[in-house]
Biopython code that builds the backbone (N, CA, C, O; Angstrom):
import numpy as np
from Bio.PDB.StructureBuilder import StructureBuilder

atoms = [
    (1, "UNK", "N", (14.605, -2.415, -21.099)),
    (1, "UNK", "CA", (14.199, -1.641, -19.949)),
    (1, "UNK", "C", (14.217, -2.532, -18.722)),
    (1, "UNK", "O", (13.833, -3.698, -18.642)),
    (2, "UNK", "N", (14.704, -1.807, -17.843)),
    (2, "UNK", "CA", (14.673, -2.626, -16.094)),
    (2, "UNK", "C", (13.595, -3.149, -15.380)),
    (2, "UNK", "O", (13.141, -2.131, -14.857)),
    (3, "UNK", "N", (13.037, -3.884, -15.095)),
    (3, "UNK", "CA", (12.009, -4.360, -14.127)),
    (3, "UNK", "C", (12.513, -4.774, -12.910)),
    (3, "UNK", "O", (12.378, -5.825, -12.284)),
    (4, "UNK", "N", (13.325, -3.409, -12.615)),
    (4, "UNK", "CA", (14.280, -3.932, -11.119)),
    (4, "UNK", "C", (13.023, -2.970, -10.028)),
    (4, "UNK", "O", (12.414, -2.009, -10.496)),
    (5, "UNK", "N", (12.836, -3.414, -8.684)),
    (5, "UNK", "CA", (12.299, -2.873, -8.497)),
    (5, "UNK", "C", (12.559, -2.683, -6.898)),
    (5, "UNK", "O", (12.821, -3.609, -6.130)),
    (6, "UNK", "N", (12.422, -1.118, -6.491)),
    (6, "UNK", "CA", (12.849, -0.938, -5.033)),
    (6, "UNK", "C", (12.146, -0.676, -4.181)),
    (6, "UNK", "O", (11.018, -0.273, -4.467)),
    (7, "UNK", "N", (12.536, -0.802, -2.850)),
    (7, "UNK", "CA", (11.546, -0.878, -1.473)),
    (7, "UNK", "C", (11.690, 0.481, -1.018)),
    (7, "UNK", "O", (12.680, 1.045, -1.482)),
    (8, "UNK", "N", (11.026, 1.109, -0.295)),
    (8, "UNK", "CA", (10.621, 2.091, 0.108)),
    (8, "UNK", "C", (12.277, 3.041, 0.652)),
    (8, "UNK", "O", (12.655, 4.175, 0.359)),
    (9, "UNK", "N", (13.032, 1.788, 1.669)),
    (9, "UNK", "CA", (14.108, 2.528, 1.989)),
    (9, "UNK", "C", (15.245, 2.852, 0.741)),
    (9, "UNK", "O", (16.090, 3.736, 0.872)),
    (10, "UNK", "N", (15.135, 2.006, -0.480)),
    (10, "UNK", "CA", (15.713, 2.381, -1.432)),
    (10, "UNK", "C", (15.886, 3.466, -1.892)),
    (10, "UNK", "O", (16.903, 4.157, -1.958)),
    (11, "UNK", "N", (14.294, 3.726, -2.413)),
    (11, "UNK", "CA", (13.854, 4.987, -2.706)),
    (11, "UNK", "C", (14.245, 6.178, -2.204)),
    (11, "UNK", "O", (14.605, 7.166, -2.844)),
    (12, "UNK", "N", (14.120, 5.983, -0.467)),
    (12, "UNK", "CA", (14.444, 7.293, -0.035)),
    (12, "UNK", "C", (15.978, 7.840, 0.377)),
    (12, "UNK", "O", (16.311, 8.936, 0.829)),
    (13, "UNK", "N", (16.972, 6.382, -0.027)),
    (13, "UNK", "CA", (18.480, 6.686, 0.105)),
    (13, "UNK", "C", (19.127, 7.209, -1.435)),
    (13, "UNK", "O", (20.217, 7.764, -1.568)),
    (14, "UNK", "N", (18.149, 6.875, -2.558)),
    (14, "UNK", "CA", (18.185, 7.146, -3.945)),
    (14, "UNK", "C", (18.304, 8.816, -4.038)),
    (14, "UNK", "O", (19.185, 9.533, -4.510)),
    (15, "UNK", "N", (16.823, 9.171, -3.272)),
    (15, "UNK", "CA", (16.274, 10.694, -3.905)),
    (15, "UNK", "C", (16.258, 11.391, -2.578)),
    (15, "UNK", "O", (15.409, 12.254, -2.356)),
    (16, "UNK", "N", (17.387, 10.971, -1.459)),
    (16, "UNK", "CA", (17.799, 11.802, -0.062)),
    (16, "UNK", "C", (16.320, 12.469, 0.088)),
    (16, "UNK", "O", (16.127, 13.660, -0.158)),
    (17, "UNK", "N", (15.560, 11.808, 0.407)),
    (17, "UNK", "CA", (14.103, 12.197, 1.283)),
    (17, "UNK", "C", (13.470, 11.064, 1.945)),
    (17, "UNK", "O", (13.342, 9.881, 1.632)),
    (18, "UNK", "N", (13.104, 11.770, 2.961)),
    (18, "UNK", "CA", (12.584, 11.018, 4.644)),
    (18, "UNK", "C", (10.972, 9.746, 3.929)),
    (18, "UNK", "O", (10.219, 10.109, 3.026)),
    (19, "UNK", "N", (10.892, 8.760, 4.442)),
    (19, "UNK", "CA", (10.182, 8.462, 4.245)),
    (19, "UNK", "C", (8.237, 8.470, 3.804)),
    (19, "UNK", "O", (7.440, 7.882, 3.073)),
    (20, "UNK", "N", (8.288, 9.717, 4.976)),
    (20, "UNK", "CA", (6.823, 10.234, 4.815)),
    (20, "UNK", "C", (6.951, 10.793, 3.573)),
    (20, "UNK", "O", (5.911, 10.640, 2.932)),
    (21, "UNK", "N", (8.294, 11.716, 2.626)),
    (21, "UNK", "CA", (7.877, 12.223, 1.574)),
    (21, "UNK", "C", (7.938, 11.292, 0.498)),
    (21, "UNK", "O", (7.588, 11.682, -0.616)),
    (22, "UNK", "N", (8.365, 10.012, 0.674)),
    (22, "UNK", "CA", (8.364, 9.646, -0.390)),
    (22, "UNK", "C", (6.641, 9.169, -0.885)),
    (22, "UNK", "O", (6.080, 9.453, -1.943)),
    (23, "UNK", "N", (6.134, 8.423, 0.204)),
    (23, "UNK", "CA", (4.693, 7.866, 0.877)),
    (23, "UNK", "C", (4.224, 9.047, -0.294)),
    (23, "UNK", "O", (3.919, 8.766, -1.453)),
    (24, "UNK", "N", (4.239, 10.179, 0.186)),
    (24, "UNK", "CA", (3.477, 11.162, -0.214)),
    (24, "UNK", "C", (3.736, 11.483, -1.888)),
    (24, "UNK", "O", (2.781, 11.565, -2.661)),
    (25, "UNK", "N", (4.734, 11.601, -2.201)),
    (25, "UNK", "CA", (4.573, 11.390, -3.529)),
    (25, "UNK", "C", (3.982, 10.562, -4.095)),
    (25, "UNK", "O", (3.390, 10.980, -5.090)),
    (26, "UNK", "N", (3.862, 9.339, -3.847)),
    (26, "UNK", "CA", (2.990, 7.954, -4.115)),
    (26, "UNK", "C", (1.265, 8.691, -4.034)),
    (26, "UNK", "O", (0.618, 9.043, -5.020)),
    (27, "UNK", "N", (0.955, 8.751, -3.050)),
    (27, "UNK", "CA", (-0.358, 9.313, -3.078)),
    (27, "UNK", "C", (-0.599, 10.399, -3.772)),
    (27, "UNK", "O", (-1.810, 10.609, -3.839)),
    (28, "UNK", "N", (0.114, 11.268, -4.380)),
    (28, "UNK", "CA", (0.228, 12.094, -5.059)),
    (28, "UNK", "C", (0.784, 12.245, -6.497)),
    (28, "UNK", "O", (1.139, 13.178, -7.218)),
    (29, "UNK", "N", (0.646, 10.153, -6.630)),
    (29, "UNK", "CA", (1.168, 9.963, -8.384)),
    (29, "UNK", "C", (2.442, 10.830, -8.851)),
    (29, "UNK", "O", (2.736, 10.846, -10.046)),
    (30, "UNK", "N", (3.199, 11.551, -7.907)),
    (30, "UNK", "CA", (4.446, 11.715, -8.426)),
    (30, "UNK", "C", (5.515, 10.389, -8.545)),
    (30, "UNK", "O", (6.185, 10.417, -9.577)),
    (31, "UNK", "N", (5.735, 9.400, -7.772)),
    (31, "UNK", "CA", (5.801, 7.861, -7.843)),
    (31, "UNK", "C", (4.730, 7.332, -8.266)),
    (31, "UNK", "O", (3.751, 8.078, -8.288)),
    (32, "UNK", "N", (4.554, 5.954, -8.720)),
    (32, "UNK", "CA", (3.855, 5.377, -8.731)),
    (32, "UNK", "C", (3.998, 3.365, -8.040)),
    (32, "UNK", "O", (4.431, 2.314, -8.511)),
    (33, "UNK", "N", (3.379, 3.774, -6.816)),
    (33, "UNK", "CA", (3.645, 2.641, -5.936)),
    (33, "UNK", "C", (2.796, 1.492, -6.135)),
    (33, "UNK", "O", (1.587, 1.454, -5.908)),
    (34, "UNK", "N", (3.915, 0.042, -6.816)),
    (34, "UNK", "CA", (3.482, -0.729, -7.636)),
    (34, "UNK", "C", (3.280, -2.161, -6.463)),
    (34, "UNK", "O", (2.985, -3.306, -6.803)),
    (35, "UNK", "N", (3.531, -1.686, -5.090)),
    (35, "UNK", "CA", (2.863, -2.432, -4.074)),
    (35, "UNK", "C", (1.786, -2.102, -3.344)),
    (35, "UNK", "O", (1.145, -1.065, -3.515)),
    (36, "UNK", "N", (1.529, -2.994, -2.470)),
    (36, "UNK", "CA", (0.248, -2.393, -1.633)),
    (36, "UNK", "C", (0.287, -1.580, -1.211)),
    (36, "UNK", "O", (1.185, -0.822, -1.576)),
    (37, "UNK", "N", (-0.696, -1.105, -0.075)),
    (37, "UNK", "CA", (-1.141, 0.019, 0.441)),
    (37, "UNK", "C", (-0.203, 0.346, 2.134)),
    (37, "UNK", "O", (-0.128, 1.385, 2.790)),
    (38, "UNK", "N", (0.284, -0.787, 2.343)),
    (38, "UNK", "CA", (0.723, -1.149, 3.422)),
    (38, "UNK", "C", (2.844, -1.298, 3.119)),
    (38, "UNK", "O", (3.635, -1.306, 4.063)),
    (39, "UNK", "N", (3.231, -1.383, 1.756)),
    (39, "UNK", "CA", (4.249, -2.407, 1.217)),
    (39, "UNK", "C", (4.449, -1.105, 0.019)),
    (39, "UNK", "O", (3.665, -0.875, -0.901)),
    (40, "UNK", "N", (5.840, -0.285, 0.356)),
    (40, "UNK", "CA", (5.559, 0.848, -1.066)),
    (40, "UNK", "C", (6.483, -0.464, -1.697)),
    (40, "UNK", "O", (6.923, -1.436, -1.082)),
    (41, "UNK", "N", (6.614, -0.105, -3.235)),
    (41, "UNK", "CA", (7.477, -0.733, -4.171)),
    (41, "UNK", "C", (7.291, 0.281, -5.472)),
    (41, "UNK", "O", (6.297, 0.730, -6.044)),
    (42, "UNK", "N", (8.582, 0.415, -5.649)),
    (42, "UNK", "CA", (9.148, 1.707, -7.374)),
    (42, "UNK", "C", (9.704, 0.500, -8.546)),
    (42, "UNK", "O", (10.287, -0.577, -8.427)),
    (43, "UNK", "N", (9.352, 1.048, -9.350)),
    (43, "UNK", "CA", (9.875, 0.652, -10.418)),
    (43, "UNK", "C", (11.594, 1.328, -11.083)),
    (43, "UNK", "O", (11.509, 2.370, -11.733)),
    (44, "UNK", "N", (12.537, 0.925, -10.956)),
    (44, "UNK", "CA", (13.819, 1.353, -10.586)),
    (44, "UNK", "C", (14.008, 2.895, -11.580)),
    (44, "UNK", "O", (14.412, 4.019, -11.284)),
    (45, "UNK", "N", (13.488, 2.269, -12.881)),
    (45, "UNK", "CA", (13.425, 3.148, -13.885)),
    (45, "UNK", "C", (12.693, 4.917, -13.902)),
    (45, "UNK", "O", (13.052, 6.061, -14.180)),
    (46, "UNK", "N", (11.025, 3.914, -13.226)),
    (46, "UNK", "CA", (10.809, 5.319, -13.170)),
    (46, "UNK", "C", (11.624, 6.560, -11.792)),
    (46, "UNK", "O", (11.781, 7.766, -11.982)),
    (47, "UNK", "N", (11.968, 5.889, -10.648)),
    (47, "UNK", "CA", (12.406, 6.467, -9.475)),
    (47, "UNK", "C", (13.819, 7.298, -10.307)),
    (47, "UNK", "O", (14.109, 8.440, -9.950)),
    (48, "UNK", "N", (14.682, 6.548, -11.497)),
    (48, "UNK", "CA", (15.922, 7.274, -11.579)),
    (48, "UNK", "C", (15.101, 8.153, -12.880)),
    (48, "UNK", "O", (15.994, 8.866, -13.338)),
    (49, "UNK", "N", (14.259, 8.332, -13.403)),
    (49, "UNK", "CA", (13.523, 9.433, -14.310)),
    (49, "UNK", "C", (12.856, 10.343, -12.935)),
    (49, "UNK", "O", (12.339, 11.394, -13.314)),
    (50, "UNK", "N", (12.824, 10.238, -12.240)),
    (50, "UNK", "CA", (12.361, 11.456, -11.358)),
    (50, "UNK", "C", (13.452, 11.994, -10.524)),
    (50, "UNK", "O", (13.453, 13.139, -10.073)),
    (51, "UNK", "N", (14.410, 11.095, -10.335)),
    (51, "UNK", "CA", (15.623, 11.626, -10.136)),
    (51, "UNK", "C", (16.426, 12.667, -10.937)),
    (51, "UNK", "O", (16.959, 13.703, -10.538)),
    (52, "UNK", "N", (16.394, 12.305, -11.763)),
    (52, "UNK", "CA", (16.940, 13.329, -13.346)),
    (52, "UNK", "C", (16.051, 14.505, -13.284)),
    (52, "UNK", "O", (16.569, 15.622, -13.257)),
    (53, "UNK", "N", (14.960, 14.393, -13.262)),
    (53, "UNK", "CA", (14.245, 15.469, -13.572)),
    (53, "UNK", "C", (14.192, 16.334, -12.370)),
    (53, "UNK", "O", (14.061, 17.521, -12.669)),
    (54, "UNK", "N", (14.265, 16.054, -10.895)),
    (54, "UNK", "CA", (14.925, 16.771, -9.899)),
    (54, "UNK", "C", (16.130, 17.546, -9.740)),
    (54, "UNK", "O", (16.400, 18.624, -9.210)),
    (55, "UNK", "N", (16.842, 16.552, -10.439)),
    (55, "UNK", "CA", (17.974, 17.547, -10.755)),
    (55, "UNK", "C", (18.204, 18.523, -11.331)),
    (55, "UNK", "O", (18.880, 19.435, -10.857)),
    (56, "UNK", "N", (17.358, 18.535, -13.204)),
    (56, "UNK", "CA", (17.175, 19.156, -13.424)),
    (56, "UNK", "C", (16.312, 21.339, -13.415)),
    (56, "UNK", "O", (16.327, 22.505, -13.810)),
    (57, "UNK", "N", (15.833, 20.409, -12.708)),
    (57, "UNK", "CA", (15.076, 21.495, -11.719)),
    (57, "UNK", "C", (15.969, 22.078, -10.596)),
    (57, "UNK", "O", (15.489, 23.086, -10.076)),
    (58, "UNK", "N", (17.283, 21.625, -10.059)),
    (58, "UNK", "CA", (18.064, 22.483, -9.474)),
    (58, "UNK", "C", (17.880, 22.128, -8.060)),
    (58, "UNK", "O", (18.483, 22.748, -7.185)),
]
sb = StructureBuilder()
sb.init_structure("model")
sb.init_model(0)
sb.init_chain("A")
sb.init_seg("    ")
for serial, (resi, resn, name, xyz) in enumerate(atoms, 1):
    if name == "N":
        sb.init_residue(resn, " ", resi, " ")
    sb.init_atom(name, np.array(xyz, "f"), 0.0, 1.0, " ", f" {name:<3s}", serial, name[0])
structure = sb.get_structure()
């Protein structure tokens, strides 16, 4: 398993959403932001499992 891990603008060029939504998923444990409060950071793995499952959903 990957312990690659991405920065906020990653994230939101990954799953084509604006920054505030990604923020907000974080606070909302749909991410789980493995940096500070100030500093988002994803775990590569879980960001492309929520990717999939977006898709799935259409």
């Amino acid at each position: 398993m990957s312990d690659e891990i991405l920065g906020l603008d990653e994230v939101c060029q990954l799953l084509d959403k604006p920054e505030a939504t990604i923020k907000r998923y974080a606070r909302e444990s749909l991410l789980t932001n493995i940096g500070d409060e100030e500093e988002f950071k994803f775990n590569k793995v879980e960001v492309m499992r929520y990717l999939d499952f977006q898709k799935r959903l259409g």
